[in-house]
C-alpha positions in Angstrom: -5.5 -24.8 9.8 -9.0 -23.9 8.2 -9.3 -24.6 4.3 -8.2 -21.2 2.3 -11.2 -18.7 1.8 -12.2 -17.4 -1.7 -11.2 -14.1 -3.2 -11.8 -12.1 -6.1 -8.6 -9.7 -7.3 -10.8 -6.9 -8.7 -8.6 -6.1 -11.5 -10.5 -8.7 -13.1 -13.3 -6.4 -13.1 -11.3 -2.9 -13.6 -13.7 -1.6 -16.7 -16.9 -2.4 -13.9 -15.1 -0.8 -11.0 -14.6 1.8 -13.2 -18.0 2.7 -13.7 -19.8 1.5 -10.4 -17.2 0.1 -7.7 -20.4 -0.4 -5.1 -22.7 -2.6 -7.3 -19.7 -4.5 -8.8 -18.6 -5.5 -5.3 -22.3 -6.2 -4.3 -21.9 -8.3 -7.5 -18.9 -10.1 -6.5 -20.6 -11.0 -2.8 -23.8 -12.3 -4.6 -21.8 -15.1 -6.5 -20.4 -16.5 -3.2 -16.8 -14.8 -2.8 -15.4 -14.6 1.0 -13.4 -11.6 -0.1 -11.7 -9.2 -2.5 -8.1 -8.4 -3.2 -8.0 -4.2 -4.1 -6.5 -2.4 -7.1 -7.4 0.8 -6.3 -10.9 1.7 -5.6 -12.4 2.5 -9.0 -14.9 5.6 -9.5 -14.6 6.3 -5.9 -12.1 7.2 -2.9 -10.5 4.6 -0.2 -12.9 5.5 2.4 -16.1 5.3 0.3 -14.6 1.9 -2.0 -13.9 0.0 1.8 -17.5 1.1 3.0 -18.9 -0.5 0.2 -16.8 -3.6 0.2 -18.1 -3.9 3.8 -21.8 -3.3 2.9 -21.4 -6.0 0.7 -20.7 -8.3 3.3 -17.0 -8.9 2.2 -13.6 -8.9 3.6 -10.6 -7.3 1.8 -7.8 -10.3 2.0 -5.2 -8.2 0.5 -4.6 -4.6 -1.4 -1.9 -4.6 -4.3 -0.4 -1.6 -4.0 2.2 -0.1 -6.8 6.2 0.2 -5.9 6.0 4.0 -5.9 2.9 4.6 -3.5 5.1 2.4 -1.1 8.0 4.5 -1.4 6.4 7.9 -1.6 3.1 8.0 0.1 3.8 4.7 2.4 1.5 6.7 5.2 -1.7 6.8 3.1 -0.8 3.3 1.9 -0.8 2.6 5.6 -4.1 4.4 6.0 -6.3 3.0 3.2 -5.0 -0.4 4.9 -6.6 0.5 8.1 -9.8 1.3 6.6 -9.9 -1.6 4.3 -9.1 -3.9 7.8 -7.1 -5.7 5.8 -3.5 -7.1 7.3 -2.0 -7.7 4.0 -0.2 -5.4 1.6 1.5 -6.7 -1.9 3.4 -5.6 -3.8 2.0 -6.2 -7.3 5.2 -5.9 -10.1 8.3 -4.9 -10.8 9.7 -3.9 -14.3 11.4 -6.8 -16.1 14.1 -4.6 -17.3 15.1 -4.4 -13.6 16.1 -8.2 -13.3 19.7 -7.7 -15.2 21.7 -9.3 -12.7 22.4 -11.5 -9.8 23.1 -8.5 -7.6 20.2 -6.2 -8.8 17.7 -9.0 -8.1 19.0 -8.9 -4.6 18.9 -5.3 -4.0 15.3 -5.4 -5.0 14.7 -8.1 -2.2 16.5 -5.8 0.2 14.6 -2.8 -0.8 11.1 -5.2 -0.2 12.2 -6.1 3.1 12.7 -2.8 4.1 9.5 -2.1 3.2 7.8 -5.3 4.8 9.8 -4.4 8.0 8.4 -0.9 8.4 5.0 -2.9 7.7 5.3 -5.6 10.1 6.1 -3.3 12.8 2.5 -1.3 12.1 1.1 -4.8 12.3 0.7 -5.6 8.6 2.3 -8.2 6.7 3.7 -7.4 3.3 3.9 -9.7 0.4 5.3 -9.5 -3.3 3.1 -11.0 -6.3 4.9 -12.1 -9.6 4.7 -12.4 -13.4 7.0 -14.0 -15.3 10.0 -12.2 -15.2 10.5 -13.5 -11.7 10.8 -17.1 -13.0 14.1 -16.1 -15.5 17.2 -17.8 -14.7 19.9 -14.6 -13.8 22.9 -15.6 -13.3 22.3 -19.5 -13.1 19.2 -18.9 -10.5 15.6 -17.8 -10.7 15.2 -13.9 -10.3 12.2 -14.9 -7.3 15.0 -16.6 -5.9 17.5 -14.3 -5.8 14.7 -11.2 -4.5 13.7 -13.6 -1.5 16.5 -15.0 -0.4 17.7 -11.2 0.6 14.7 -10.7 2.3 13.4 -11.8 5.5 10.3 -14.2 5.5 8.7 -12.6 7.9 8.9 -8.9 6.3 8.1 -10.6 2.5 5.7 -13.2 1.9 5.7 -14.6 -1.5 2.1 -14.1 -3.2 2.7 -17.1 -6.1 0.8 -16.7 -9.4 0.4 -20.2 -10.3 -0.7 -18.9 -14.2 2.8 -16.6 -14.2 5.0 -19.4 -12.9 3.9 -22.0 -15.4 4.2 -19.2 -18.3 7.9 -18.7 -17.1 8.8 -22.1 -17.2 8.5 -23.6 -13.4 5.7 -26.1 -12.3 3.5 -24.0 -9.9 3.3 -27.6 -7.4 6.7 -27.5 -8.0 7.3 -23.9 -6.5 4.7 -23.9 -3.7 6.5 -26.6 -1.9 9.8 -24.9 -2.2 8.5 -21.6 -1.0 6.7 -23.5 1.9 4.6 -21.1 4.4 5.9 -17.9 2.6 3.1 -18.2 0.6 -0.1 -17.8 2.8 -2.1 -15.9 -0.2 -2.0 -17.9 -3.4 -3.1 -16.3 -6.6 -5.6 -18.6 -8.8 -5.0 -17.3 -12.1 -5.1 -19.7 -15.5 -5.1 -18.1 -19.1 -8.6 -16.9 -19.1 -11.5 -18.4 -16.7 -9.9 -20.4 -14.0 -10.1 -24.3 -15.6 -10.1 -23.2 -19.2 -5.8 -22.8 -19.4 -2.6 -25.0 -18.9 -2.2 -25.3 -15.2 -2.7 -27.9 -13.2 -5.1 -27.2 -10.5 -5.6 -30.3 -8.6 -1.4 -30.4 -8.1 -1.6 -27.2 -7.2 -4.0 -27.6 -4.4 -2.3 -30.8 -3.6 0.9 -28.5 -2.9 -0.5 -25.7 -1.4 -2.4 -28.2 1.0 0.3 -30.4 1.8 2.3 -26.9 2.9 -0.8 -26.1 5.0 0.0 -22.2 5.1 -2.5 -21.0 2.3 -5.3 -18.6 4.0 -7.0 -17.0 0.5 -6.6 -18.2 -2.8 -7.4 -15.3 -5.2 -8.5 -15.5 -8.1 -7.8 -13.3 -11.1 -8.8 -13.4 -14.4 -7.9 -11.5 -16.8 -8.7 -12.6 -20.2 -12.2 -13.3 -21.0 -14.5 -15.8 -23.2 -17.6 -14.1 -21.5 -18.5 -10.5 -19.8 -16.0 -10.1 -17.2 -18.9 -10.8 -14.7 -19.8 -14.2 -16.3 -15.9 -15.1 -16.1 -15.4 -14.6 -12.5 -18.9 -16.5 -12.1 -17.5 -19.5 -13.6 -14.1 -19.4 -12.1 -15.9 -19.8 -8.6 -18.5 -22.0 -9.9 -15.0 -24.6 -11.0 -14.0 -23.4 -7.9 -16.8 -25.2 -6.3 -16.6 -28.2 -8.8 -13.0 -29.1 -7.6 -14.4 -28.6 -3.7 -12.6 -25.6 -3.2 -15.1 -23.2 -2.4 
């Protein structure tokens, strides 16, 4: 299949968005990014944020979307979706203190596949992104483990943060082989600018490659050395160094 297209996830530029959502996306397109990943719209609405993402000549490869705007206002979710033209809806967290046991973990995979099946049938496909907390062993497994093994691949993808798997203790190469094409959106995340942190890129794209299901990696950053700007610069800029974008 093609080679994965760039992405930024614009939480790494939530103080921007904040103020001007238009000219930080125009921003964003200027550097050389394919696409953005949402977090909300910033200073303005859905239908006015997607407008200017596609005057900026970008695509949206994804919208994380909070647990309880899935559950409560899943129509509007559905909605800002259409107008972003985006086919891809993640779920972005769940609290740690949720992960207690073997059988909670799997409830919360049931309750995402639920979700991801109403989805699928609108013609979306749903995905769930983690932190840490989904590497912890519970109950002699991982708690990822445990969420997507109750879950249907095809209602949840798995949306790997290579930076949050490393922190909790699994190698990210490691994981994207044993996840396989569940992962079609991979998040490129290291401890600040992507290249300056612990994880190992070139095994990462060796995995993800080898799997051959990867259609964005997205890249996140959210620590800085530099104006947020400047740090998603570089990150593409390494990006392009390693022949990745």
């Amino acid at each position: 299949m093609p080679a994965p297209r760039l992405s930024l996830q614009l939480y790494s530029l939530r103080d921007k968005t904040k103020e001007d959502f238009a000219a930080t996306v125009s921003a964003v397109a200027q550097m050389g990014y394919a696409g953005v990943e949402t977090a909300g719209f910033g200073n303005l609405d859905a239908a006015a944020g997607s407008a200017a993402i596609r005057d900026a000549g970008l695509e949206v490869s994804g919208m994380h979307v909070g647990i309880h705007l899935l559950r409560g206002e899943f129509n509007r979710v559905v909605d800002e979706a259409l107008l972003c033209g985006t086919k891809n809806i993640i779920c972005p967290f769940w609290p740690k203190a949720h992960f207690r046991t073997a059988d909670a973990c799997r409830r919360i995979g049931r309750d995402l596949n639920e979700i991801g099946a109403r989805l699928r049938g609108l013609g979306f496909q749903f995905h769930y992104h983690n932190h840490d907390g989904e590497i912890a062993l519970v109950e002699g497994r991982r708690v990822f483990d445990w969420m997507l093994d109750a879950a249907a691949p095809e209602n949840l993808g798995c949306q790997a943060d290579v930076y949050w798997v490393h922190v909790g203790g699994k190698d990210p190469a490691e994981f994207i082989r044993e996840q396989g094409r569940r992962i079609t959106l991979l998040h490129i995340k290291d401890e600040k600018e992507i290249g300056s942190g612990p994880v190992d890129f070139p095994a990462v794209f060796a995995a993800a490659e080898s799997v051959d299901a990867a259609e964005w990696y997205v890249i996140e950053v959210e620590k800085y050395n530099h104006d947020p700007l400047e740090s998603v610069r570089l990150s593409l800029e390494q990006m392009r160094t390693w022949g990745k974008a």
